[in-house]
C-alpha positions as CSV (number, residue, x, y, z in Angstrom):
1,X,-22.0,45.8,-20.4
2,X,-21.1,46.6,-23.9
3,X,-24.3,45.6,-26.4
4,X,-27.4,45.4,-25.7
5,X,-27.7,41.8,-26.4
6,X,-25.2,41.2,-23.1
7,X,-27.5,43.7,-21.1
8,X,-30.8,41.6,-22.3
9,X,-28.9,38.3,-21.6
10,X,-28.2,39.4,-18.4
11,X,-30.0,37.1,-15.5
12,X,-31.5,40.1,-13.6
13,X,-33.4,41.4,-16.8
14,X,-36.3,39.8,-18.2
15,X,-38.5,39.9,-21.5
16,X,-42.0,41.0,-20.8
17,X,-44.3,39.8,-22.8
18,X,-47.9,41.5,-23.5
19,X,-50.7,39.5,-24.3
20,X,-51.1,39.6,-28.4
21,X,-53.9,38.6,-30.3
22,X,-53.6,36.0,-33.7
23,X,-53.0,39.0,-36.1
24,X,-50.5,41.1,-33.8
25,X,-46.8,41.2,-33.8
26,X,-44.8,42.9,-31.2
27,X,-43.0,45.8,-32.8
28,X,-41.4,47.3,-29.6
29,X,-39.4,45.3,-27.1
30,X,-40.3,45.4,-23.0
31,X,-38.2,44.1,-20.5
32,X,-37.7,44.3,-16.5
33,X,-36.1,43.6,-13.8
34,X,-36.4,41.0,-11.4
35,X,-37.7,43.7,-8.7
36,X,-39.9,45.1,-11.0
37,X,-42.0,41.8,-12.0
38,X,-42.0,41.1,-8.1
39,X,-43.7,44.3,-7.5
40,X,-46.1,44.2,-10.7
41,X,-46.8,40.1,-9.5
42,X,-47.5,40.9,-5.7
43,X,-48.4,45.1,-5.1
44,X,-50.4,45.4,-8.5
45,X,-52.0,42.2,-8.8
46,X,-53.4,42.7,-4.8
47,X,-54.7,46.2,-5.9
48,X,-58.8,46.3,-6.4
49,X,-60.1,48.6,-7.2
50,X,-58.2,51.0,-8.6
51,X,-57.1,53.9,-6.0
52,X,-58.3,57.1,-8.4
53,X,-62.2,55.4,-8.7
54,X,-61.0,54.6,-12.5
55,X,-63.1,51.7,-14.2
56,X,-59.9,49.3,-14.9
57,X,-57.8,47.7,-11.9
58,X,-53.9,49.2,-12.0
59,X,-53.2,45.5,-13.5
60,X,-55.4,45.9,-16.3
61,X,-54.3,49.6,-17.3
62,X,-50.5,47.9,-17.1
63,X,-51.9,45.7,-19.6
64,X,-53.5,48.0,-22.0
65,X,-50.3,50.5,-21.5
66,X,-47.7,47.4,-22.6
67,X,-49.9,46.3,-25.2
68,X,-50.2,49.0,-26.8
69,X,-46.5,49.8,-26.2
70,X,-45.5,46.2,-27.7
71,X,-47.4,46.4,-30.9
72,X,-46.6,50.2,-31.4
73,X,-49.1,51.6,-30.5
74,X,-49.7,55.5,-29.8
75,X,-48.3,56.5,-26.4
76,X,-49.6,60.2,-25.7
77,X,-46.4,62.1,-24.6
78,X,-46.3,63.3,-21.3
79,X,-50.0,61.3,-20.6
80,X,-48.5,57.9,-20.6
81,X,-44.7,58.1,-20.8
82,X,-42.3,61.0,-20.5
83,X,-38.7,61.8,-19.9
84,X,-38.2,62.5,-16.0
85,X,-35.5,65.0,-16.6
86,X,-34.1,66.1,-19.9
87,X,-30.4,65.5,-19.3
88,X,-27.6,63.3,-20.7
89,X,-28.7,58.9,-20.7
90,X,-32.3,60.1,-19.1
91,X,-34.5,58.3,-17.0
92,X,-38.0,57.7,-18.5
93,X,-41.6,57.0,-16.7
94,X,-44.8,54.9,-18.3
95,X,-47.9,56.1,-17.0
96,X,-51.5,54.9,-16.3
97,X,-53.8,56.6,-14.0
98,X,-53.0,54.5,-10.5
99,X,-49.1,53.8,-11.9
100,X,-45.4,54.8,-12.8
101,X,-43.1,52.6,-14.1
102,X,-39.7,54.1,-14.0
103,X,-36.8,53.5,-16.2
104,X,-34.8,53.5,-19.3
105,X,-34.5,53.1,-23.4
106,X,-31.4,51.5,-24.0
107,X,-32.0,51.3,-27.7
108,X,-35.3,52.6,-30.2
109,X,-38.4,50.9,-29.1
110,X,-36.9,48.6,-26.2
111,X,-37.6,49.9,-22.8
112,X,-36.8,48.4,-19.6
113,X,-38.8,48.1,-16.4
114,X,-36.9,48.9,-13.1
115,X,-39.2,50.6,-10.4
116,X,-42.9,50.9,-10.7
117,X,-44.8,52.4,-7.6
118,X,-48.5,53.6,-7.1
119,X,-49.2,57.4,-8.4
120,X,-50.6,58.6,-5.6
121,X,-47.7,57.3,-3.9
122,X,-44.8,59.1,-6.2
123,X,-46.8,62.6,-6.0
124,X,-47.8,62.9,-2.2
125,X,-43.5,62.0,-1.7
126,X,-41.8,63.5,-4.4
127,X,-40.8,60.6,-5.5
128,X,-39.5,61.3,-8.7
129,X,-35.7,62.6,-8.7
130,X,-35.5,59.1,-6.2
131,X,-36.1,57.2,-8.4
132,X,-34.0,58.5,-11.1
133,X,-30.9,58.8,-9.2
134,X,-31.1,54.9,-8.2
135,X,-31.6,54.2,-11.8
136,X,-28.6,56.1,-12.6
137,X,-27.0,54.2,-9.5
138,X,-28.2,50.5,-10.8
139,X,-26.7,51.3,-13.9
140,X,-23.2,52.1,-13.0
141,X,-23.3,49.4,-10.6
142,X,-24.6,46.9,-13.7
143,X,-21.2,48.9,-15.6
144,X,-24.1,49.5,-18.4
145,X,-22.2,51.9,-20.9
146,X,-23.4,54.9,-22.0
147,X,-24.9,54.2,-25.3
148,X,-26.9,52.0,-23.9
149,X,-28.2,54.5,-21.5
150,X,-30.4,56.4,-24.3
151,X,-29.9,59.3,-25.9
152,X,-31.8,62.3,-25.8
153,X,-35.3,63.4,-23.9
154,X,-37.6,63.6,-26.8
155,X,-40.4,61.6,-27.5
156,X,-38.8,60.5,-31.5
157,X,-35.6,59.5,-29.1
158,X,-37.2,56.6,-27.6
159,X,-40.1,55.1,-29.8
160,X,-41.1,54.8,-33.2
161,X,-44.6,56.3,-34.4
C-alpha cells in the first residue's frame, strides 16, 4: 500500500469511533483491525470486574483511553502509550491499567489497532517483542510501505499536544 488513504480503505481496517459529546470533535484518527474489534467486542466486553481491583471495567478504561486519544487529549508517555522498541517504523502500545493495545502510527495523530491482550497477561509471558514482530510481519504481508510505518520512537513522532 502506497497512501494512507489505500491502507484506511482497505477491508481489514476499520475506523473506530469514540463516543463524543455535542461540543467535541475528533482531532486524532483511531482505527483497527478486524481481529482487534473481535477481541475488544468478545474478551473485553466479558471482562467484570476489572483483573487489578481498579474501579472501571477494562471496557470502560478503553473508552476513556480512545476518547481522550480522539479529541486530543493528554496521553501520559510511557503511562498510557509508549514506543515498544525505539527502532526504524516502531511498534507502539496504548495502555490502561488491565490492557495493551499493540500497534502502529502510520501518519501524525492516526493510530491503528492490531492486537490488544490483558496486562497481566503480556507481563507474566513476555509478551511484548511477540507482538511486535507479528506486527512487523502483518505489515509486510499487507505490502504497507515504509512511510507508512511511522517514523521515529518519540512521543512528538506520533501525536499532537
Amino acid at each position: 500500500m502506497d497512501t494512507l488513504e489505500n491502507l484506511l480503505a482497505d477491508p481489514g481496517i476499520v475506523r473506530l469511533e469514540a463516543v463524543l459529546g455535542p461540543r467535541e470533535l475528533p482531532n486524532r484518527r483511531l482505527f483497527g483491525t478486524q481481529d482487534f474489534v473481535r477481541w475488544l467486542d468478545g474478551q473485553v466486553r466479558q471482562q467484570e470486574p476489572s483483573p487489578s481491583g481498579a474501579e472501571t471495567t477494562p471496557l470502560e478504561q478503553i473508552d476513556d483511553l480512545f476518547h481522550r486519544y480522539s479529541t486530543g487529549g493528554f496521553l501520559a508517555h510511557r503511562r498510557e502509550f509508549r514506543c515498544v522498541k525505539v527502532e526504524k517504523n516502531p511498534v507502539w502500545e496504548l495502555k490502561t491499567v488491565d490492557v495493551r493495545i499493540f500497534g502502529w502510527f502510520p501518519a501524525k495523530d492516526c493510530f491503528v489497532c492490531v492486537f490488544g491482550d490483558f496486562a497481566d497477561r503480556v507481563k507474566d509471558h513476555d509478551l511484548y517483542r511477540g507482538y511486535r514482530l507479528e506486527i512487523r510481519r502483518m505489515r509486510r504481508e499487507m505490502g504497507i510501505k515504509e512511510d507508512l510505518c511511522g517514523m521515529g520512537g518519540a512521543p512528538s513522532d506520533v501525536i499532537s499536544f
